[in-house]
N, C-alpha and C positions, 0 to 999 in steps of 0.2 A: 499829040503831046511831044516836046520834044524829047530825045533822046538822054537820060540819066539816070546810069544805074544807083540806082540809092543806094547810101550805105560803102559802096564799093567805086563809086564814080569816078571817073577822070578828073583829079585834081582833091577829092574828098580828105584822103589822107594827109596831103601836104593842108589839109584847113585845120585839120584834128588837129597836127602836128603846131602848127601856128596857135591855134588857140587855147593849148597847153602851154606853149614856152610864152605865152602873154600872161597866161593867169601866174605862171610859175619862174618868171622870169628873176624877179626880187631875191626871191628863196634860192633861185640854183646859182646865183649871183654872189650872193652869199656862202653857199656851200661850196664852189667855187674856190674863193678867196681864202676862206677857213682850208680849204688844203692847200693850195699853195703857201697860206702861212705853217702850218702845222709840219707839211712835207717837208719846207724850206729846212724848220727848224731841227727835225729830227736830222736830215740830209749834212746840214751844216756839223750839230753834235756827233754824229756818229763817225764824220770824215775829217771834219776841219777841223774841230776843236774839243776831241772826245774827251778832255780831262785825264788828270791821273791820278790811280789808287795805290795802296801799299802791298805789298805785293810779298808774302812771308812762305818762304821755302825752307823745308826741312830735310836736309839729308846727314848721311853717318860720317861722321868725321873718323873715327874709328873705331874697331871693335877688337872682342877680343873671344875665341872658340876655340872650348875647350872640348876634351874628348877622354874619356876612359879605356883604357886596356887592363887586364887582370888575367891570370894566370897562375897555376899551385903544380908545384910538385912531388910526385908520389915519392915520401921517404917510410911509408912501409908496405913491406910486403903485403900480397893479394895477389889472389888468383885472374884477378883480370888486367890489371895496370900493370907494366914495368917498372920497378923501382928505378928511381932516377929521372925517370920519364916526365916532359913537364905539357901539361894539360893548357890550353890555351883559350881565353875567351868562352868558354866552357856557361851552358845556363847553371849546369849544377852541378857541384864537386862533393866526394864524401871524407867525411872527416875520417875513417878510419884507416884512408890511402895516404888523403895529402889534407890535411888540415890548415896547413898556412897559404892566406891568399896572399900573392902578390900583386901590388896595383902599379898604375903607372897614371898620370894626367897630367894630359898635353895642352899645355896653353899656346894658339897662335895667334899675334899681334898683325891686325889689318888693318892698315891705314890709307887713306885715299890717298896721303902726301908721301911722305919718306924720314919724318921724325923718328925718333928712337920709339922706346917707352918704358917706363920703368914695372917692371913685373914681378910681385911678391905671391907665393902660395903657400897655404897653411891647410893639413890634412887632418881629419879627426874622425873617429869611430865612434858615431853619437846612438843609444838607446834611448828611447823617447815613449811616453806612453801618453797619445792626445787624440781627442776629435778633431772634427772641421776647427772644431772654434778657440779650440782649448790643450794647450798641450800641462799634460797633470805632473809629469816631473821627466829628468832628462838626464843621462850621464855622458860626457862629453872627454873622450881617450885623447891624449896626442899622439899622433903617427907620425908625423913629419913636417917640415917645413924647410923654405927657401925664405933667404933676404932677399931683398930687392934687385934684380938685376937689370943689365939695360940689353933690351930685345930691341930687334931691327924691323923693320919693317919686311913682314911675311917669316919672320923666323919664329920660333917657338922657345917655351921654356919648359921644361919638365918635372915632376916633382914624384919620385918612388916612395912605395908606404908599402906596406905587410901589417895584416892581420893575423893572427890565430886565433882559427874559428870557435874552437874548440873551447879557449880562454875565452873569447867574447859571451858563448853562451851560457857557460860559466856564470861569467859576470853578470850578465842579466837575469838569469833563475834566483841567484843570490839577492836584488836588490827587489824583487816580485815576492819573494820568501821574505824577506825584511818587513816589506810597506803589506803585504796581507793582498786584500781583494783591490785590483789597480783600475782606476775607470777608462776608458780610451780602448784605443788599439797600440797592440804594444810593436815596436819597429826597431829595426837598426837599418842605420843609414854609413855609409861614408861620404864625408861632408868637406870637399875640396873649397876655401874659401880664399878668392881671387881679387887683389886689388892690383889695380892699372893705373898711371898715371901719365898723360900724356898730351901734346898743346890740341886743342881745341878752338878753332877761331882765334888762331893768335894766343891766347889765356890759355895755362895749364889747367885740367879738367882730369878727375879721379873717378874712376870706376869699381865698386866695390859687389860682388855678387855672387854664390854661392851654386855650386855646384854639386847635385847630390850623385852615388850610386847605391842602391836598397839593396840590402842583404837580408837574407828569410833562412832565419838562422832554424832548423827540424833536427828533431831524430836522424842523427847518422850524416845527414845532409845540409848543406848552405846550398841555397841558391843567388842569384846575381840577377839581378832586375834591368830596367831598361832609365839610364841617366835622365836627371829633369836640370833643367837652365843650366847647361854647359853651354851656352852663349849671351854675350851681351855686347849693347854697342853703346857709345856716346854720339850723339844728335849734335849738328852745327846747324841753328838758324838763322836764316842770315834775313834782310827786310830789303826789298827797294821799290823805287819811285816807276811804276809802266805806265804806259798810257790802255785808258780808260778802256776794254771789249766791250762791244752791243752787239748783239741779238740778231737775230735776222731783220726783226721786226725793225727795228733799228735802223740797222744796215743795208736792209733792201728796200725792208715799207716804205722810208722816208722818200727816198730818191723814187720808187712808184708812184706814191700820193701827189707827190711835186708836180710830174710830170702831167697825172691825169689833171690837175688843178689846172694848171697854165694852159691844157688842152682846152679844158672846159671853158676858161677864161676866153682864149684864142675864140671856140668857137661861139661863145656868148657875145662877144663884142661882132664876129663876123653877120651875125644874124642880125644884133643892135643898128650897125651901119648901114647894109644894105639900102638900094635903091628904094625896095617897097616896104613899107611900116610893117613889124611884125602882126601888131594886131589886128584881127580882121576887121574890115571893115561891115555896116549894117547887112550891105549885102551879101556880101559871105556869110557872116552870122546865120544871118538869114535859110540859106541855102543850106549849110551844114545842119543846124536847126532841123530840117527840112530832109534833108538825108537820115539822119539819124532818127526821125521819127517813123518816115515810112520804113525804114529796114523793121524796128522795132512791132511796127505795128501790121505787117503784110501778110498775115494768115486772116485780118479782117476786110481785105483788099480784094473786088471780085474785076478782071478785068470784061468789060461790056459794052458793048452800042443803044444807048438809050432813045427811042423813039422823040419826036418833037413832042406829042401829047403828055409825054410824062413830065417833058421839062418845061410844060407851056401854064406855071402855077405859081403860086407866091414864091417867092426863095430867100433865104436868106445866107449870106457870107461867114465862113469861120473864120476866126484866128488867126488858126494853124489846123499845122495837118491833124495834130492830137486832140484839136476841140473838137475837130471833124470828127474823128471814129469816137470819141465820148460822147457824141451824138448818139453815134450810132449805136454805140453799144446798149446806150439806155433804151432806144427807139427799138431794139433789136430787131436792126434791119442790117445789111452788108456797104462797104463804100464799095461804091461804084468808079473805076478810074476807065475816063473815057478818053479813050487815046485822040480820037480826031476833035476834039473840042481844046483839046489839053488841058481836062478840069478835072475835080474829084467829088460824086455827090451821094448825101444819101436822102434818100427817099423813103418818105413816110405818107399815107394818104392824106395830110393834113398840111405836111408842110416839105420843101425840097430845100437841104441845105447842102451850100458849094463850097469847094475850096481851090482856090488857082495857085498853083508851087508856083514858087520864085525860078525867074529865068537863069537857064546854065549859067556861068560867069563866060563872056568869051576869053577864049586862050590867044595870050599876050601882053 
């Protein structure tokens, strides 16, 4: 027989190969094209012609930060303060030393540009007794106040106020004594309230916002809490026209798919053209047929030299090589491949059937 390793044979592969890009040539033809369109289009959108969206940024046009100082001086005698002496930013002062607080809140004016601004402060010692949800009643003292001035850009305005603790608490035991049993938490605040007026985007824009410091009016003692919203800013939004951002997928997929597309293509028509027709011809068929059966079927395969009297009986032709070992498999008997005849038989006492492979294809 001649020489052919089944399955593995010189030239096999390149038939397998051929006889898949024939069954499949339509469909990769197609899938093909569909990326090169698909690529093209992503490729085009994401580079050439990505479109534009609106585009809305928000930043501070200006603000305005505020800040508390407070301070009381001891005007009576005690064994541990100097009279005279003044107590600074202090968490807790005692009323029997220095009962008047003095405050100070500092408003500075921050502007990205260099406008003025006009800067008004109004100070109040407010007692309030509320929950989260609900404030139940409130008395509201004036301490101090400024008109309107015009602040510069990074300078500040100032507004001095003084409590006396002593009266404050005063005040609010009296109006708890008054109202009976009070629902809430009962508080005093000092309540710096800060309006700003200044151009924003062109257009003058008002800033209105309230700055507190908590005072915890005790026996003997006030304490000074830690300030809430002593800052605020006013926002300029502005809108414009950018062109379109994509993705990677976008932006890299497209021009990859393209690519592989026009490859595919390239090498789909290279194979189309060629000298020799993709699809195989009967006898290739034939032959790869024929490979792929013996690989498949060679653990029923006995290599052997079969006597003249075995093969000197009726016989009959298979198919294929596959009719042949279904032969044999029902006959259970082995194929026999006999190299120097170059045939394949099996043998049963009754009947001998052959099978002759298709010859090598010559190479060229």
């Amino acid at each position: 027989m001649k020489s052919d390793n089944f399955g593995t044979g010189e030239g096999t592969q390149q038939l397998r190969v051929r006889a898949i890009l024939a069954s499949w040539f339509a469909v990769l033809a197609v899938v093909a094209v569909i990326a090169v369109l698909a690529g093209g289009w992503a490729t085009y959108t994401a580079h050439a012609d990505p479109g534009t969206v609106e585009s809305t940024a928000t930043e501070t046009a200006w603000a305005v930060d505020g800040s508390f100082d407070h301070s009381a001086t001891v005007t009576r005698p005690n064994p541990v303060f100097q009279t005279g002496a003044t107590l600074e930013n202090r968490s807790t002062y005692f009323l029997a030393a220095s009962p008047i607080l003095d405050g100070d809140f500092t408003a500075q004016y921050r502007p990205t540009g260099d406008e003025p601004a006009a800067v008004q402060l109004d100070a109040d010692l407010v007692h309030r007794a509320a929950d989260e949800e609900t404030v139940f009643w409130s008395d509201r003292t004036d301490l101090a106040a400024t008109e309107a001035q015009s602040v510069a850009a990074g300078e500040t305005e100032s507004l001095e106020f003084s409590v006396n603790a002593s009266r404050a608490m005063e005040r609010r035991e009296n109006i708890t004594a008054a109202l009976g049993s009070t629902p809430g938490e009962l508080s005093t605040v000092i309540v710096v309230d800060v309006t700003a007026t200044a151009p924003a985007n062109g257009e003058p824009a008002e800033l209105t916002y309230s700055a507190e410091l908590p005072v915890t009016l005790a026996d003997g003692t006030y304490s000074i809490g830690s300030p809430d919203g002593a800052s605020e800013q006013v926002t300029d939004t502005t809108t414009e026209t950018v062109p379109r951002a994509y993705g990677p997928a976008m932006s890299y997929g497209g021009p990859l798919v393209l690519l592989l597309g026009l490859v595919g293509l390239g090498g789909l028509a290279a194979v189309r053209f060629r000298d020799e027709p993709i699809a195989l011809t009967p006898e290739e068929r034939a032959l790869l047929d024929y490979r792929d059966q013996r690989a498949e079927f060679d653990e029923w395969v006995v290599r052997a030299e079969l006597p003249d009297s075995v093969l000197d009986r009726e016989a009959s032709a298979a198919a294929s090589f596959a009719d042949l070992v279904d032969f044999a498999i029902d006959a259970n008997v082995a194929v026999i491949e006999e190299p120097n005849r170059e045939r394949y038989y099996a043998v049963t006492p009754d009947l001998l059937v052959t099978y002759d492979p298709p010859e090598p294809l010559e190479e060229g």
